[in-house]
FIDOBA-354628 format. One record per residue (C-alpha): residue in three letters; x, y, z. Coordinates in pm, whole numbers, padded with zeros to 5 digits, always signed. Example, Ala and Ser with C-alpha at 12.3 -4.5 7.8 and 13.67 -1.06 7.14 Angstrom:
! residues 2
ala+01230-00450+00780;ser+01367-00106+00714;
***
This chain:
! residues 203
unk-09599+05210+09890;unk-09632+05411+09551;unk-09936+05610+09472;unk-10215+05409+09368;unk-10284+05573+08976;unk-10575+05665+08885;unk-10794+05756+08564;unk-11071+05934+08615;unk-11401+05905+08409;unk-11659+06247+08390;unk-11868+06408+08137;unk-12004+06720+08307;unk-11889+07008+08602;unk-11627+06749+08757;unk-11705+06857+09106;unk-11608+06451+09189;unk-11303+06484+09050;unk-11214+06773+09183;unk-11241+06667+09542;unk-11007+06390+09418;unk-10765+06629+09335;unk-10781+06819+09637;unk-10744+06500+09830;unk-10399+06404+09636;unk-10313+06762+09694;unk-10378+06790+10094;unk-10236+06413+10132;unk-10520+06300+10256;unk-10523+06023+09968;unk-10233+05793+09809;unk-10249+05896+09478;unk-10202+06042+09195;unk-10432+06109+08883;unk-10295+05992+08559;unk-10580+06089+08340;unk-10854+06251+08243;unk-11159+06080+08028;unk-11409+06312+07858;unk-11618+06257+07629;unk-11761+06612+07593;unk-11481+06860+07517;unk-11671+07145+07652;unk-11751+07003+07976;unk-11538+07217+08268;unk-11416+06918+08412;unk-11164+06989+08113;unk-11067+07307+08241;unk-11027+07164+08625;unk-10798+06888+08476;unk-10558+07229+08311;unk-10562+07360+08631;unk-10464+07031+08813;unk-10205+06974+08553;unk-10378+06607+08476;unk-10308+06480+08098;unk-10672+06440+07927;unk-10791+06214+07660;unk-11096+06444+07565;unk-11298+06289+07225;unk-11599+06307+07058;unk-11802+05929+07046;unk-11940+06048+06723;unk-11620+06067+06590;unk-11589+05669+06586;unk-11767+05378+06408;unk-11924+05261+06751;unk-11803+05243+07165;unk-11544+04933+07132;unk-11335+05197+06904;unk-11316+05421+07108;unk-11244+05240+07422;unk-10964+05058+07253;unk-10841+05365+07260;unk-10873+05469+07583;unk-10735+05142+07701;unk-10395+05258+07536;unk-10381+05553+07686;unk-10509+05393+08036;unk-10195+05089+07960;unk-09982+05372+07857;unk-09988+05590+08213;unk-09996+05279+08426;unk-10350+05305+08556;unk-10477+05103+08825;unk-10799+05220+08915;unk-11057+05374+08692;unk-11286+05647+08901;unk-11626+05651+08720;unk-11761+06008+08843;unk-12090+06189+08663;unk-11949+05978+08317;unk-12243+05960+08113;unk-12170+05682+07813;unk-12274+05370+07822;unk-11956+05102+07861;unk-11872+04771+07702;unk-11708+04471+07797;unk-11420+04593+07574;unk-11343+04786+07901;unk-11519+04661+08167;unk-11364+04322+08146;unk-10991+04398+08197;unk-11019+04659+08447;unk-11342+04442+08591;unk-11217+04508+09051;unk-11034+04814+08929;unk-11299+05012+08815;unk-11559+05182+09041;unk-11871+05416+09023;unk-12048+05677+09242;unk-12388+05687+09180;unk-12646+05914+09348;unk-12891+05667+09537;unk-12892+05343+09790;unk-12830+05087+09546;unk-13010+04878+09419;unk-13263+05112+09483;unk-13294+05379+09174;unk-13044+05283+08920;unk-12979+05438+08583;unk-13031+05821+08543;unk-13216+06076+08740;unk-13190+05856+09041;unk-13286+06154+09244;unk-13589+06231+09084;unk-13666+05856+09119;unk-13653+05893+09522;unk-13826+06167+09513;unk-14099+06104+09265;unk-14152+05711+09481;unk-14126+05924+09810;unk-13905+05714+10023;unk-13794+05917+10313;unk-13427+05787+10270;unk-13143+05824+09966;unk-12755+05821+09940;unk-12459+05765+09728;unk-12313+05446+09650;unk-11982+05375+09518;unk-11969+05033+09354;unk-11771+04814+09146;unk-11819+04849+08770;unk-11957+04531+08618;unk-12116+04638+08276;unk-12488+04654+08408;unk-12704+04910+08503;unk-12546+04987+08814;unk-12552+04693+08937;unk-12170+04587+09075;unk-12066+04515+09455;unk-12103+04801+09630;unk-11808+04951+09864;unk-11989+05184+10046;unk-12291+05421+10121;unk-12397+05663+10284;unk-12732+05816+10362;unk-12878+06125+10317;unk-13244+06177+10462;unk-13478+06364+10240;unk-13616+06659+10403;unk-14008+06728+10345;unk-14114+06885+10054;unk-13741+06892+09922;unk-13686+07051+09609;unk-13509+06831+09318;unk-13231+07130+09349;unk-13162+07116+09724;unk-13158+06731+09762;unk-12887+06712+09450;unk-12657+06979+09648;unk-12654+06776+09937;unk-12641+06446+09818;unk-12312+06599+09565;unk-12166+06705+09924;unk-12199+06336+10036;unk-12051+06248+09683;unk-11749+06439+09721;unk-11646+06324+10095;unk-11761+05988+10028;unk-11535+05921+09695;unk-11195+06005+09801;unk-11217+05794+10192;unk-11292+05476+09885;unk-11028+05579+09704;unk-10781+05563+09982;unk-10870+05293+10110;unk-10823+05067+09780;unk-10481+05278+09793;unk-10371+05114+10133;unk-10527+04768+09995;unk-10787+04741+10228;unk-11068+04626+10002;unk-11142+04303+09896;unk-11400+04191+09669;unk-11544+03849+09676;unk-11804+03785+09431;unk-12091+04002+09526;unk-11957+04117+09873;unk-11670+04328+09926;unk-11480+04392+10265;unk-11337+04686+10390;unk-11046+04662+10656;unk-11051+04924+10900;
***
């Protein structure tokens, strides 16, 4: 079976996709990233990408009339490396259909709660500040809401008492990172199956 290729989507420190990386790197996933998508050219998820010796398609949003423009664009570079799966991890623009739609079961997002509890940013500080005793990660399926697609997988990550904002992050970006790449491989052996809302993963 060939490498399943992957794009991968980040805006910030790229701790996500490092642990990708490292994953291709030790074996331990099927894959191999094509891409890089930034949309801040500063962000050291840039610099990671050098290091990995990953192509990146690093832009500006203000540099374009409005978001289908630029994700035309992307879409020719995604078409242009093969991609099959698009890795949404710590990317911070808003999408449209213009890419949701054609990669719609072949993109997917980690996001740093128990969906559909505390979507949308600073999902943290939204556990925290409701004081549930219980948060996670998700990683779900990319639909175009708010997220809101089928989720994978999750994991839990109690919340200790009187947890600082700072603490809780660390530990749920630990869960993140092991978390991310077992998904990863296992919609690289084609054990995942999504059926409307609910999605099935083989052992």
């Amino acid at each position: 079976m060939a490498p399943l290729r992957i794009a991968v989507f980040a805006s910030g420190q790229g701790t996500n996709f490092q642990a990708i990386a490292d994953a291709v790197r030790e074996g331990k996933l099927d894959g191999s990233i094509e891409l890089l998508v930034c949309d801040k050219p500063s962000a050291p998820v840039v610099e990671r990408a050098s290091r990995a010796g990953v192509d990146a398609f690093v832009f500006k949003p203000k540099d374009y009339p409005n978001r289908e423009a630029y994700e035309t664009e992307i879409i020719a570079e995604l078409a242009e490396r093969g991609v099959e799966l698009i890795v949404l991890a710590g990317y911070m623009r808003i999408l449209t259909q213009t890419l949701v739609e054609p990669y719609y079961g072949r993109m997917i997002n980690v996001h740093p709660s128990l969906l559909p509890s505390f979507p949308g940013v600073n999902a943290i500080g939204q556990a925290l500040d409701y004081g549930v005793k219980l948060t996670g990660v998700t990683v779900h399926y990319v639909d175009g809401g708010l997220d809101s697609g089928p989720i994978i997988a999750q994991a839990v990550v109690p919340i200790l008492s009187n947890e600082p904002i700072e603490s809780l992050s660390e530990r749920i970006q630990v869960v993140e990172r092991e978390l991310l790449p077992e998904v990863i491989q296992h919609i690289a052996l084609g054990q995942v199956t999504l059926d409307g809302r609910h999605v099935k993963v083989a052992d």
